[in-house]
N, CA, C, O and CB atoms as a CASP TS submission, in Angstrom:
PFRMAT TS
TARGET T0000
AUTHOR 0000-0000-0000
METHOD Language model
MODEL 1
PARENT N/A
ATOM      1  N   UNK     1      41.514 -17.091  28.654  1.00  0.00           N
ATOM      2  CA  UNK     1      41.917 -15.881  27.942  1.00  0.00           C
ATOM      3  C   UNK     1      43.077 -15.258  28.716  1.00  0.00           C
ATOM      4  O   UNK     1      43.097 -15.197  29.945  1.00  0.00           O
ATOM      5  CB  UNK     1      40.715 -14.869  27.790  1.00  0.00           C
ATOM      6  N   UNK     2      43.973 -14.832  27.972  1.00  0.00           N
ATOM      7  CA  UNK     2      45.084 -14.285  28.963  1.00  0.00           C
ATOM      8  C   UNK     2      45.401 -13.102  29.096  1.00  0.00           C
ATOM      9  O   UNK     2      44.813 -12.580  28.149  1.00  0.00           O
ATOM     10  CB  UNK     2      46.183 -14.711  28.789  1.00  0.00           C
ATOM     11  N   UNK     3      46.009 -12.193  29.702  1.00  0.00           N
ATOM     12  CA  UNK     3      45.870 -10.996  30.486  1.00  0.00           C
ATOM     13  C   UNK     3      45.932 -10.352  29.310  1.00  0.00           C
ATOM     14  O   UNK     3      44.904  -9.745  29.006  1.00  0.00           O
ATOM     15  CB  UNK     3      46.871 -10.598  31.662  1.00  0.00           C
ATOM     16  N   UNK     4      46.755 -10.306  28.621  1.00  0.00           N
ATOM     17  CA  UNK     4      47.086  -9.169  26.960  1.00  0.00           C
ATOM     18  C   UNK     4      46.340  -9.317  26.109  1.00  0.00           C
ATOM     19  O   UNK     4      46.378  -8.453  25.233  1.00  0.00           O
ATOM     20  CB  UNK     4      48.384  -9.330  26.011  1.00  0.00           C
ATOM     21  N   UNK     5      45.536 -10.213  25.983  1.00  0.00           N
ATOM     22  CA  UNK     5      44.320 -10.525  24.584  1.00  0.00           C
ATOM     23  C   UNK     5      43.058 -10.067  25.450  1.00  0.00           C
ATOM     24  O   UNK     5      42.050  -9.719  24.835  1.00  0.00           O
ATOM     25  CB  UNK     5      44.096 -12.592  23.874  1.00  0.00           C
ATOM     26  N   UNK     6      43.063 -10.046  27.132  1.00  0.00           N
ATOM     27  CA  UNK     6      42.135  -9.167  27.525  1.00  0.00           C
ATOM     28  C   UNK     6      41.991  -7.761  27.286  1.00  0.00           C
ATOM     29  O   UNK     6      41.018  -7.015  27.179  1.00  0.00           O
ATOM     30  CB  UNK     6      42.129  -9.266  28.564  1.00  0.00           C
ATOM     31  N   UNK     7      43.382  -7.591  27.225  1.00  0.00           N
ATOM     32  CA  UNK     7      43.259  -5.951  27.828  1.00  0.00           C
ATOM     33  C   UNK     7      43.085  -5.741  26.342  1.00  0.00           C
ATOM     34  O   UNK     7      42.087  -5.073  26.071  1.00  0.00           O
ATOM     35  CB  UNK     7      44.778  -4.964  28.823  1.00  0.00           C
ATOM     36  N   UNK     8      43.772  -6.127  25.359  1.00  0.00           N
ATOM     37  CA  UNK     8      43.383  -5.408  24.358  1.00  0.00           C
ATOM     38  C   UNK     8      41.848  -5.435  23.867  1.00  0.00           C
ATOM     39  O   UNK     8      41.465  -4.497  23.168  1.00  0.00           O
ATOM     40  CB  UNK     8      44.212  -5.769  23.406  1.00  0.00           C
ATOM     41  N   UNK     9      40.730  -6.730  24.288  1.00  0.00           N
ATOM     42  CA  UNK     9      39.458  -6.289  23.650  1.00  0.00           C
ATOM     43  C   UNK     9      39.098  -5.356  24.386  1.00  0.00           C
ATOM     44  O   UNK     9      38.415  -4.590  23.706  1.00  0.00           O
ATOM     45  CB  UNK     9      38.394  -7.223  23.490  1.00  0.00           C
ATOM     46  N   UNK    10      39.230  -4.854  25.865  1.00  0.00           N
ATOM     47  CA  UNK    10      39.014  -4.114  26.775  1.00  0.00           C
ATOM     48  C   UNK    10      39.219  -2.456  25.900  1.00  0.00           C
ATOM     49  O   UNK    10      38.583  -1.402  25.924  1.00  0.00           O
ATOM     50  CB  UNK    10      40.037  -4.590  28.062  1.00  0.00           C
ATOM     51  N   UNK    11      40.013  -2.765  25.434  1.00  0.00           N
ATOM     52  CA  UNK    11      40.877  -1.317  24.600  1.00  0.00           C
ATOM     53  C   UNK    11      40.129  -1.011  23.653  1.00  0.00           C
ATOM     54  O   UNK    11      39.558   0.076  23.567  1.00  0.00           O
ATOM     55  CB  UNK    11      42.423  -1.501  23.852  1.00  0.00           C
ATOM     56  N   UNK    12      40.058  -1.799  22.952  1.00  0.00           N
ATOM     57  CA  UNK    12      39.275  -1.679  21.758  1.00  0.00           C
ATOM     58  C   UNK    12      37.905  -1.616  21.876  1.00  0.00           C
ATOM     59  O   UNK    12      37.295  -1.104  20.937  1.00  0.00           O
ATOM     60  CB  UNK    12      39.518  -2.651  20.950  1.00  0.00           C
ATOM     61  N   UNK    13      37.199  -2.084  22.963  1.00  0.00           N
ATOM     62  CA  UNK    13      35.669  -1.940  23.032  1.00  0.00           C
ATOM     63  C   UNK    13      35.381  -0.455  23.464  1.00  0.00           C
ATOM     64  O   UNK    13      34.516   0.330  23.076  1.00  0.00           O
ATOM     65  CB  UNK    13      34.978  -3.034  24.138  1.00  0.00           C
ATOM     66  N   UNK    14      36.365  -0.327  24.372  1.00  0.00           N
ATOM     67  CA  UNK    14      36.555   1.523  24.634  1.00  0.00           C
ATOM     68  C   UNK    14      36.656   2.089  23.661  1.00  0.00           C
ATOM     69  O   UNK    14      36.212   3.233  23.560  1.00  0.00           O
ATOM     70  CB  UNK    14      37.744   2.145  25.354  1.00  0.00           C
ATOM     71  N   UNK    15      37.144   1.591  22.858  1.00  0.00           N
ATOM     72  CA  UNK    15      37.442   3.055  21.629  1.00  0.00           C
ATOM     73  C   UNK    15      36.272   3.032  20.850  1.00  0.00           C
ATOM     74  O   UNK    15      35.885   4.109  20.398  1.00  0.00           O
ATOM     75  CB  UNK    15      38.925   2.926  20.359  1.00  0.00           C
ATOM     76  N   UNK    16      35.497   1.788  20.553  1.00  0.00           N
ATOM     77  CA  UNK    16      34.557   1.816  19.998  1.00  0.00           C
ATOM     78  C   UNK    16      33.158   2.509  20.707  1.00  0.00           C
ATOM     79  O   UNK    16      32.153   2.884  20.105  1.00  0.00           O
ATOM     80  CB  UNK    16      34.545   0.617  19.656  1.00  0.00           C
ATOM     81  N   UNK    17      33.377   2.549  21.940  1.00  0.00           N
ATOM     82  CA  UNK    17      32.252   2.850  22.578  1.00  0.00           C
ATOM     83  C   UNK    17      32.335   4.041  22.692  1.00  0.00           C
ATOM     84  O   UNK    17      31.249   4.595  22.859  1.00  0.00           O
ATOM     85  CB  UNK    17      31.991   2.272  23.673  1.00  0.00           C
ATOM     86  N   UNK    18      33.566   4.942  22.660  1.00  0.00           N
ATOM     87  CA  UNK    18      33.680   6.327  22.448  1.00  0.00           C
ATOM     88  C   UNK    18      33.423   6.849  20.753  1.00  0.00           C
ATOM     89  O   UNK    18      33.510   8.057  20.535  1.00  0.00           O
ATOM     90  CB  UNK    18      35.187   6.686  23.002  1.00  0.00           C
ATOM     91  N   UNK    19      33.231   6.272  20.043  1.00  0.00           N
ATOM     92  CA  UNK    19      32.821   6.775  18.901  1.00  0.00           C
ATOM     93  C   UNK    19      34.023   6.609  18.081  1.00  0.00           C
ATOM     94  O   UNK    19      33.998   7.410  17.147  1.00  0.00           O
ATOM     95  CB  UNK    19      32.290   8.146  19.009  1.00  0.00           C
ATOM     96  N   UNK    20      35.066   5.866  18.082  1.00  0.00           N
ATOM     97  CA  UNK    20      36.401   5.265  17.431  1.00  0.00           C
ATOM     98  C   UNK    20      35.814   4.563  15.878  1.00  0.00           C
ATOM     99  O   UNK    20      34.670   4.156  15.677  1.00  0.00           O
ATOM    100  CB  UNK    20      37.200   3.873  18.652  1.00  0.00           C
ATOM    101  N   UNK    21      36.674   4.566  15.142  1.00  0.00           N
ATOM    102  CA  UNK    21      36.544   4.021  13.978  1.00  0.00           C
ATOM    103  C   UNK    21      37.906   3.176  13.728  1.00  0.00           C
ATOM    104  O   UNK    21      38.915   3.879  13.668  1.00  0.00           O
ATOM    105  CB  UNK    21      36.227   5.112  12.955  1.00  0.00           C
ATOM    106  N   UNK    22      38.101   1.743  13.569  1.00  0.00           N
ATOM    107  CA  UNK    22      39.459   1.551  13.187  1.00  0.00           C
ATOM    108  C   UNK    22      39.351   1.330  11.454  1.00  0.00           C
ATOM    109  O   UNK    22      38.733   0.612  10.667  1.00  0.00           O
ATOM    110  CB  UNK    22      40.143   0.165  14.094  1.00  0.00           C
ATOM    111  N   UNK    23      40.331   2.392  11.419  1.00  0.00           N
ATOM    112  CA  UNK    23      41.304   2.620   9.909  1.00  0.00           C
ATOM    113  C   UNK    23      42.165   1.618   9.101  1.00  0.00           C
ATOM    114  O   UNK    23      43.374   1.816   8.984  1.00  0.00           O
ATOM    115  CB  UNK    23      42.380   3.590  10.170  1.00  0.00           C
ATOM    116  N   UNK    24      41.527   0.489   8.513  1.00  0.00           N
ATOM    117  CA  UNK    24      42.309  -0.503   8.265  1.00  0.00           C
ATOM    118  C   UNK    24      43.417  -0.120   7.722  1.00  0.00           C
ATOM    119  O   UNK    24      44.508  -0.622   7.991  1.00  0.00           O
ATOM    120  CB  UNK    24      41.785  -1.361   7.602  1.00  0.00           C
ATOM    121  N   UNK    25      43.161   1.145   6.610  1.00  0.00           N
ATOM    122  CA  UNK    25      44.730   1.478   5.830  1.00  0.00           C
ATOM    123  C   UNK    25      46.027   1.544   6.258  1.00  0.00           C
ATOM    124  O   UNK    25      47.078   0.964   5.988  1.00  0.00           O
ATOM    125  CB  UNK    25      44.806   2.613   5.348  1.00  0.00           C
ATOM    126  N   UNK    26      45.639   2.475   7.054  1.00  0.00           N
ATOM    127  CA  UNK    26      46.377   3.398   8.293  1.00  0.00           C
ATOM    128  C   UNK    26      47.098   2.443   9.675  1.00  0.00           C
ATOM    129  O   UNK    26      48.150   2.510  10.312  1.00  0.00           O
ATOM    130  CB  UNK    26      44.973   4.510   9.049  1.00  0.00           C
ATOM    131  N   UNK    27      45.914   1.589   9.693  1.00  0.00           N
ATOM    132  CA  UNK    27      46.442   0.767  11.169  1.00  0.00           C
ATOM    133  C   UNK    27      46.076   1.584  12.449  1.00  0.00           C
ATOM    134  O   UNK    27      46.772   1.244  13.406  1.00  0.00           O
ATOM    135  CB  UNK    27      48.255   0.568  11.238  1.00  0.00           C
ATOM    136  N   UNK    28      45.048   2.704  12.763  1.00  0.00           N
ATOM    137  CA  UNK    28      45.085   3.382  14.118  1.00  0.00           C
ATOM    138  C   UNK    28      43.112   3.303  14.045  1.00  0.00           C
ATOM    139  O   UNK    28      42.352   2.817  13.207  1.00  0.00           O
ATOM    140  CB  UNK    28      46.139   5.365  14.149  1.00  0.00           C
ATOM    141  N   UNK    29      42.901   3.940  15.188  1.00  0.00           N
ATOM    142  CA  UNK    29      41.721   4.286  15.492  1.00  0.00           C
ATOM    143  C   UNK    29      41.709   5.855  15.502  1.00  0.00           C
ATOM    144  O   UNK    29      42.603   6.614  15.878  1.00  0.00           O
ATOM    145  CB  UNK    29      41.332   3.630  16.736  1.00  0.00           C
ATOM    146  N   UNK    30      40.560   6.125  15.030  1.00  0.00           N
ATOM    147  CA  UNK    30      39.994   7.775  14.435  1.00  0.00           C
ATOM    148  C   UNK    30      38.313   8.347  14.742  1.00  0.00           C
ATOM    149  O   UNK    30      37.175   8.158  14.311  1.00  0.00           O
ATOM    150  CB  UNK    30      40.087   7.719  12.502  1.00  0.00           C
ATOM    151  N   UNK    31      39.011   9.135  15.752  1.00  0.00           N
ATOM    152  CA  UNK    31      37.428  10.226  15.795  1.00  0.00           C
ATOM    153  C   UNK    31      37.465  11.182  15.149  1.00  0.00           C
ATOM    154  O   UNK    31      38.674  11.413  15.134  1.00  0.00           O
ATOM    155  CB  UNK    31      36.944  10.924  17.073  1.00  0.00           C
ATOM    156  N   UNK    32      36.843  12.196  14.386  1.00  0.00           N
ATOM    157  CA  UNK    32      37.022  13.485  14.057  1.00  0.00           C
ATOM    158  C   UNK    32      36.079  14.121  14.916  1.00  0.00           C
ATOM    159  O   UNK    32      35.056  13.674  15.435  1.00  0.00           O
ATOM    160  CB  UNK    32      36.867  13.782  12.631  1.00  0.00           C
ATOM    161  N   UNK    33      36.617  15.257  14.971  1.00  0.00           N
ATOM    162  CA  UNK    33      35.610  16.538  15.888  1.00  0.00           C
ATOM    163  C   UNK    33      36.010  17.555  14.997  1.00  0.00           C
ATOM    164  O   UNK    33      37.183  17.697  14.652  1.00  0.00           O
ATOM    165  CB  UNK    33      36.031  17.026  17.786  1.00  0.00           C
ATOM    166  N   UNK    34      35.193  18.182  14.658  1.00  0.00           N
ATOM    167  CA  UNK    34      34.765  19.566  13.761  1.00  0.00           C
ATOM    168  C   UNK    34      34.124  20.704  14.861  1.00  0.00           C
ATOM    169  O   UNK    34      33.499  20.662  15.921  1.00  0.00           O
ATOM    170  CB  UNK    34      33.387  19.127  12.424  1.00  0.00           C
ATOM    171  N   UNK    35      34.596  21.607  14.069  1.00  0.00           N
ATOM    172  CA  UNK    35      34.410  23.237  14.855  1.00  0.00           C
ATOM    173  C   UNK    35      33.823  24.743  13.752  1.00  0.00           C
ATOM    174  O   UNK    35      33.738  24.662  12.527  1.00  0.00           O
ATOM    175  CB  UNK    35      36.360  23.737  15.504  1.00  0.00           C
ATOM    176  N   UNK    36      33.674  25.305  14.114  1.00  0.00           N
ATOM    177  CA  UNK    36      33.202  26.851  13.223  1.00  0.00           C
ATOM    178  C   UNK    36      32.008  25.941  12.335  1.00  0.00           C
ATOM    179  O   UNK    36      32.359  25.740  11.173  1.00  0.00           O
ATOM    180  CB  UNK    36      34.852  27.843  11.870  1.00  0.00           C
ATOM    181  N   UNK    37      31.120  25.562  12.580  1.00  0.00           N
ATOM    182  CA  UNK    37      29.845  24.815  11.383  1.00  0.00           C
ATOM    183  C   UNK    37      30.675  23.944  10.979  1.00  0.00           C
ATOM    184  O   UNK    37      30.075  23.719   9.928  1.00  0.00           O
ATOM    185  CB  UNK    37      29.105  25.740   9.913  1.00  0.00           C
ATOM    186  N   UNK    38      31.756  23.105  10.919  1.00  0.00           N
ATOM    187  CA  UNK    38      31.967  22.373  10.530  1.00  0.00           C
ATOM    188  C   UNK    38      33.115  22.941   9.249  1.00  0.00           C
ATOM    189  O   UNK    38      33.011  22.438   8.130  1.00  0.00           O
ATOM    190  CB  UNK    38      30.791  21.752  10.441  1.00  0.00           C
ATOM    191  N   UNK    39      33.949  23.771   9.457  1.00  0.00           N
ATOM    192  CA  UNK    39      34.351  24.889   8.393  1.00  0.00           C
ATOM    193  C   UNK    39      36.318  23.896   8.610  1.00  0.00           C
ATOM    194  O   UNK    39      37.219  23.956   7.774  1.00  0.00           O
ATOM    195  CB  UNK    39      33.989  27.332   9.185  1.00  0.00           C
ATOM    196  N   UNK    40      36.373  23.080  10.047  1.00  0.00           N
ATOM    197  CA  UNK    40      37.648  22.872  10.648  1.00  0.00           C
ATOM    198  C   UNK    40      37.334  21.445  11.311  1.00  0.00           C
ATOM    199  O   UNK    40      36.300  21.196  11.932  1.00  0.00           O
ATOM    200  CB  UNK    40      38.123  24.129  11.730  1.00  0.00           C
ATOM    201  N   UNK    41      38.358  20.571  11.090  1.00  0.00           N
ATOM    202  CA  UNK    41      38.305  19.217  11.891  1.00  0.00           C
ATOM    203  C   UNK    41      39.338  18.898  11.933  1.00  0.00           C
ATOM    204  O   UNK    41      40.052  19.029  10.939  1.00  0.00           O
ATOM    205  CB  UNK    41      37.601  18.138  11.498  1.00  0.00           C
ATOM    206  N   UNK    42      39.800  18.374  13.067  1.00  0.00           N
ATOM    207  CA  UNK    42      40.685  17.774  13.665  1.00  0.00           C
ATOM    208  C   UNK    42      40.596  15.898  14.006  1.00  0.00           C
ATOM    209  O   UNK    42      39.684  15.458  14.707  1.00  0.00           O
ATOM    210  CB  UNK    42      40.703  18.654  14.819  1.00  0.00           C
ATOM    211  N   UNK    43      41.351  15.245  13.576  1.00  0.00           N
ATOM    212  CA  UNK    43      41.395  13.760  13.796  1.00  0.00           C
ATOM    213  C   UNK    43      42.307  13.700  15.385  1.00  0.00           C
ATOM    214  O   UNK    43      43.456  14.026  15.680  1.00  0.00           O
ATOM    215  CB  UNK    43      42.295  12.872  12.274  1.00  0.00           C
ATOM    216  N   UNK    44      41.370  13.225  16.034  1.00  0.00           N
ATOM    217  CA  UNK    44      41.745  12.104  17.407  1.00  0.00           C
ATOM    218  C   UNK    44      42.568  10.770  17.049  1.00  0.00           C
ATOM    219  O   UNK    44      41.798   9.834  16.837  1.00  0.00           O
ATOM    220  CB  UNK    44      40.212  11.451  18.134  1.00  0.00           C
ATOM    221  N   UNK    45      43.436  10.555  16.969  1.00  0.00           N
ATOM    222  CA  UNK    45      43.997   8.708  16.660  1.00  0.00           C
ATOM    223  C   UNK    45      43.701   8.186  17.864  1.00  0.00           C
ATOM    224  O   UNK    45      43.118   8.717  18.809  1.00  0.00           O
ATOM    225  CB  UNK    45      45.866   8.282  16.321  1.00  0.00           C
ATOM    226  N   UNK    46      44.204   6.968  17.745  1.00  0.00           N
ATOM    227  CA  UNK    46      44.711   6.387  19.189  1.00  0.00           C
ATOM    228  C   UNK    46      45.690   5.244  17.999  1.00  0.00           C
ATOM    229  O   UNK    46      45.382   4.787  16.898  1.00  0.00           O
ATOM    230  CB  UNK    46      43.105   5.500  20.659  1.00  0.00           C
ATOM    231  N   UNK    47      46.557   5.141  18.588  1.00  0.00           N
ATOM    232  CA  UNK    47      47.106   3.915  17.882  1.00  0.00           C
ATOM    233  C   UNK    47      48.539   3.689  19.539  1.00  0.00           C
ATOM    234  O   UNK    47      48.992   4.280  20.519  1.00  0.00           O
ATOM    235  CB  UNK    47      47.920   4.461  15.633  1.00  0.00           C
ATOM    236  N   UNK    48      48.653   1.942  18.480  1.00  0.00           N
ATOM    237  CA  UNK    48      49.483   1.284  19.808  1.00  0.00           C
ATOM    238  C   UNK    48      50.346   1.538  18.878  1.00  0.00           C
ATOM    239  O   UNK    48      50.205   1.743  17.672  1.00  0.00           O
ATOM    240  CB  UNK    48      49.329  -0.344  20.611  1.00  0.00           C
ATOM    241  N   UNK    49      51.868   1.485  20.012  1.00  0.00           N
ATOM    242  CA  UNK    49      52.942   1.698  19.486  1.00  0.00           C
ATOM    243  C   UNK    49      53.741  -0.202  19.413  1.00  0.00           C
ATOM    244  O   UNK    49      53.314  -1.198  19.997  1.00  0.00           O
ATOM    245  CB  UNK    49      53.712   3.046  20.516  1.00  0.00           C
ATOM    246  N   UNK    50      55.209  -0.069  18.298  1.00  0.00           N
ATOM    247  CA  UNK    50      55.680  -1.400  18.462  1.00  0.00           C
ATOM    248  C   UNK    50      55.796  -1.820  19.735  1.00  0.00           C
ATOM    249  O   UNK    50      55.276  -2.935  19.689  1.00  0.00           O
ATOM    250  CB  UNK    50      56.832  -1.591  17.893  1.00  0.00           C
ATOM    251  N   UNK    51      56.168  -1.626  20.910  1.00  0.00           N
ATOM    252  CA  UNK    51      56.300  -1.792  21.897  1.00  0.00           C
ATOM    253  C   UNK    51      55.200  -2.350  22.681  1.00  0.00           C
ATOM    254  O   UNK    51      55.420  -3.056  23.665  1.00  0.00           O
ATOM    255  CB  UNK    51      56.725  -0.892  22.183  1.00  0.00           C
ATOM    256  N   UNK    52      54.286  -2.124  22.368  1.00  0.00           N
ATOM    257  CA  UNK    52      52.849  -2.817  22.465  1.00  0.00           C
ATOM    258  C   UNK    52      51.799  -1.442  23.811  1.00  0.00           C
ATOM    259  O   UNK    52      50.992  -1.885  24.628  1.00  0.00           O
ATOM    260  CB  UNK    52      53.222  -5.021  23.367  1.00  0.00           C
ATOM    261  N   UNK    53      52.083  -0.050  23.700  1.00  0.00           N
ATOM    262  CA  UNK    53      51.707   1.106  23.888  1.00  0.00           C
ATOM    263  C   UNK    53      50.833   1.819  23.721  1.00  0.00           C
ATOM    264  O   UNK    53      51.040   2.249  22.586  1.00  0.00           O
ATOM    265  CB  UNK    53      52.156   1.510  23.652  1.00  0.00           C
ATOM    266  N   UNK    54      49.849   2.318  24.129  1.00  0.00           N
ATOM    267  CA  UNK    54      48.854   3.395  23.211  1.00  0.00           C
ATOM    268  C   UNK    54      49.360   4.865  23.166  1.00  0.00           C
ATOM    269  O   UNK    54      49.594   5.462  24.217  1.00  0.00           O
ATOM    270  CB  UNK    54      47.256   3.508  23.885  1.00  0.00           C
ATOM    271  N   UNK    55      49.491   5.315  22.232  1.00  0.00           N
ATOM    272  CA  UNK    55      49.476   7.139  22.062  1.00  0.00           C
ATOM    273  C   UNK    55      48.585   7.856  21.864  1.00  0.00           C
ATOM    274  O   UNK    55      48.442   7.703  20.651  1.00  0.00           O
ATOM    275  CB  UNK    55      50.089   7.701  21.131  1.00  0.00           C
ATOM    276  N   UNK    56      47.845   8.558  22.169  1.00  0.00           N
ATOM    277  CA  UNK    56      46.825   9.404  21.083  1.00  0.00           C
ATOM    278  C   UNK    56      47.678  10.687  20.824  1.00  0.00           C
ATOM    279  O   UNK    56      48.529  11.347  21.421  1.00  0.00           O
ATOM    280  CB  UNK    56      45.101   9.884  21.788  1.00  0.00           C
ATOM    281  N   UNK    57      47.064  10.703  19.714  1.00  0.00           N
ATOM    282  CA  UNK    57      47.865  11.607  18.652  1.00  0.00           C
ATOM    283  C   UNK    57      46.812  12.691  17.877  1.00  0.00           C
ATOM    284  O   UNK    57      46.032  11.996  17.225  1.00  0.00           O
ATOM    285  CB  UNK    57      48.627  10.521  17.407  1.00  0.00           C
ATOM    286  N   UNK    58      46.551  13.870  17.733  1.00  0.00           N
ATOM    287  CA  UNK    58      45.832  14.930  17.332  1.00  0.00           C
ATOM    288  C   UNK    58      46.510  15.572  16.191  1.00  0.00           C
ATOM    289  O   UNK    58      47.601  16.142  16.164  1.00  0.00           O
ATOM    290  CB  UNK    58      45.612  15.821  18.408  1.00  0.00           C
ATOM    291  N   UNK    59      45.299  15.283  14.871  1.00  0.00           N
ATOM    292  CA  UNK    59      46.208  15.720  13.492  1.00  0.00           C
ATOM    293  C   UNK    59      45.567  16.363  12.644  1.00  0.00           C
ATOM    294  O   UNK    59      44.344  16.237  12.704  1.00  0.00           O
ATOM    295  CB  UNK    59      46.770  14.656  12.663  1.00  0.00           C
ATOM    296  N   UNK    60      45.987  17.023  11.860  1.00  0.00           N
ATOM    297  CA  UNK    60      45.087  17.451  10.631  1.00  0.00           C
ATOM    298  C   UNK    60      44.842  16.469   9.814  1.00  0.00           C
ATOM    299  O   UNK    60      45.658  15.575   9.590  1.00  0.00           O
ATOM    300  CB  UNK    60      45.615  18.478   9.798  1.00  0.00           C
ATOM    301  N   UNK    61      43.502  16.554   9.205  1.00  0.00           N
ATOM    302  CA  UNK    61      42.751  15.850   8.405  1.00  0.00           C
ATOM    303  C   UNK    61      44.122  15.375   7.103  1.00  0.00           C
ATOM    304  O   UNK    61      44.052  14.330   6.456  1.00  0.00           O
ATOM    305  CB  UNK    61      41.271  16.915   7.885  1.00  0.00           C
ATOM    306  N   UNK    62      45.074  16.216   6.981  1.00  0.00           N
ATOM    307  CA  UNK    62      45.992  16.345   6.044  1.00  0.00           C
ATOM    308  C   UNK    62      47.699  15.449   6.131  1.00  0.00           C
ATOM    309  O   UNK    62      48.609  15.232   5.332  1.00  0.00           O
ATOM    310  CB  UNK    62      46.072  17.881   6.074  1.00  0.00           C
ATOM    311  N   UNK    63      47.364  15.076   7.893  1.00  0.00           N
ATOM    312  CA  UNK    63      47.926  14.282   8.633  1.00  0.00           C
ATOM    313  C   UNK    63      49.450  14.855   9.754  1.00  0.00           C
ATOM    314  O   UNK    63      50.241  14.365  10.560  1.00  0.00           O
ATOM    315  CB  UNK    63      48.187  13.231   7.556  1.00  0.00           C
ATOM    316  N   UNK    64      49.176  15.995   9.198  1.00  0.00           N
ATOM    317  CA  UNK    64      50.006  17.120  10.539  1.00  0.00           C
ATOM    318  C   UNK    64      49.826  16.740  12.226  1.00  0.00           C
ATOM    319  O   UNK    64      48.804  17.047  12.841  1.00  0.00           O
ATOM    320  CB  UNK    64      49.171  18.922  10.454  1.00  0.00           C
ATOM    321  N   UNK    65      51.079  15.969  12.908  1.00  0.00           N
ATOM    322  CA  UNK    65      50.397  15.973  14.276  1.00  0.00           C
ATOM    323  C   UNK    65      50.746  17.127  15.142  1.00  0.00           C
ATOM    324  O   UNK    65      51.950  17.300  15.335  1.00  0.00           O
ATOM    325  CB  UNK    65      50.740  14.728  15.046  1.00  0.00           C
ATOM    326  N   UNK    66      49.919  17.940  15.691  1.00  0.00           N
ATOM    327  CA  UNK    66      50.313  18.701  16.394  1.00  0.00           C
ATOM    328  C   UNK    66      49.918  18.727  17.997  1.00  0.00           C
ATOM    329  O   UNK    66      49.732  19.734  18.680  1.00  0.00           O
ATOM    330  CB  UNK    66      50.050  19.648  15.746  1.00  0.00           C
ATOM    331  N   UNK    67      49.850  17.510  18.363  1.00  0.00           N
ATOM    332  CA  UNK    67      49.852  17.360  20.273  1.00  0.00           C
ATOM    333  C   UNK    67      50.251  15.576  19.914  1.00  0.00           C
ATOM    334  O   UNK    67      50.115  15.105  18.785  1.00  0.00           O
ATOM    335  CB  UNK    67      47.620  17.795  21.520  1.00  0.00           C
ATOM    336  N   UNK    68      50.534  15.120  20.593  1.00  0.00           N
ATOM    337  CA  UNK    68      50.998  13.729  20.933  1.00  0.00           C
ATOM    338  C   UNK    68      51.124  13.199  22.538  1.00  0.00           C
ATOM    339  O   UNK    68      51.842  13.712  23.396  1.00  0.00           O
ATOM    340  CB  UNK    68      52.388  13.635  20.300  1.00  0.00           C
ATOM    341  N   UNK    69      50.426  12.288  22.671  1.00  0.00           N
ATOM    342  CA  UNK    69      50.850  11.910  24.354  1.00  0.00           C
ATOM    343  C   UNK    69      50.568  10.631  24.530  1.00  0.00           C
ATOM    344  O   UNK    69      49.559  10.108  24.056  1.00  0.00           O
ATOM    345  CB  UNK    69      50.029  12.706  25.593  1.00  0.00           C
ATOM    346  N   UNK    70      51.433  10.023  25.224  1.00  0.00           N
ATOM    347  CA  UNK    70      51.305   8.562  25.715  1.00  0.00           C
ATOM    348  C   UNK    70      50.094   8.000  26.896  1.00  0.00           C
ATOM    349  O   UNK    70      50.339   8.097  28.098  1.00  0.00           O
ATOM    350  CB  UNK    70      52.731   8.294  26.346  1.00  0.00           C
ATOM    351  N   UNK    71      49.179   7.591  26.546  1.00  0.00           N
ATOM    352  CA  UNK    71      48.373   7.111  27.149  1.00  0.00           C
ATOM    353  C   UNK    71      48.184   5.738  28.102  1.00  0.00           C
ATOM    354  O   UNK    71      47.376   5.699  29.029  1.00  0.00           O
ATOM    355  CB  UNK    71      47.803   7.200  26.384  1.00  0.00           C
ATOM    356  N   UNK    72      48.905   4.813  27.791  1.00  0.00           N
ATOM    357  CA  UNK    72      48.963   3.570  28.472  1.00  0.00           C
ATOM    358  C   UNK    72      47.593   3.203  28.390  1.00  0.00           C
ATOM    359  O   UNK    72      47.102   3.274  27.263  1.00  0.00           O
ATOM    360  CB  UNK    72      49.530   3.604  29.909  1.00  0.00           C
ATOM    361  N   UNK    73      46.811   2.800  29.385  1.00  0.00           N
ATOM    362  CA  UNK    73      45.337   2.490  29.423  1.00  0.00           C
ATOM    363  C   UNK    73      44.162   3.572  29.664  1.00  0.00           C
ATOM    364  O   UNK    73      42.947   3.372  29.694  1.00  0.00           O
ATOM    365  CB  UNK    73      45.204   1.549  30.455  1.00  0.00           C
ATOM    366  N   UNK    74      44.701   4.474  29.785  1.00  0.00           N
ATOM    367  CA  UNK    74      44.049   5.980  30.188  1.00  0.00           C
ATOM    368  C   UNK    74      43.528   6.733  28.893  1.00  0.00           C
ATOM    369  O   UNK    74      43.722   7.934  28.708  1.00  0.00           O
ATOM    370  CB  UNK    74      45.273   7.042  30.946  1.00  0.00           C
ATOM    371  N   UNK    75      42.629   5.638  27.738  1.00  0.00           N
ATOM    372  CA  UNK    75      42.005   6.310  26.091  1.00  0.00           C
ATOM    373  C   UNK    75      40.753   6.806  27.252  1.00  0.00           C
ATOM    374  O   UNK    75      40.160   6.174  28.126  1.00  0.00           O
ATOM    375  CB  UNK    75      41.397   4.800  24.217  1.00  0.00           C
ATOM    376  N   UNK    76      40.680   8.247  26.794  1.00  0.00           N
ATOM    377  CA  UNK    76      40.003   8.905  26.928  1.00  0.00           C
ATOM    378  C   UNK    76      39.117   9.544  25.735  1.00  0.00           C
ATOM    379  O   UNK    76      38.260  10.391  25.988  1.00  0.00           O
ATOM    380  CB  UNK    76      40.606   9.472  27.562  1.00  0.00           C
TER
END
């Protein structure tokens, strides 16, 4: 197995093990977290960039991003 087809199941078992969903439509991985009873939610992404990158990206359900940051191997 070679170093990049590692790291990525490595990546992906993380995201799954954090409660990740991958979005076939879309192409990213998605948590939601909800707030006030559930009145407000916010989507978590993670998606890789062309470059072969991770970002997570914080959006409205409506798809507004309003925080963005480059993560490298650091999905939290």
């Amino acid at each position: 197995m070679d170093a990049d087809f590692r790291r990525e199941v490595t990546i992906r078992s993380l995201l799954k093990s954090k409660g990740y969903e991958f979005d076939a439509e879309s192409q990213y991985w998605v948590r939601e977290w909800s707030t006030n009873g559930g009145q407000e939610t916010v989507l978590e992404v993670a998606v890789k960039t062309e470059d072969g990158e991770w970002n997570k990206l914080m959006m409205t359900p409506s798809g507004h991003v309003f925080y963005a940051e480059a993560i490298g191997e650091g999905i939290s």
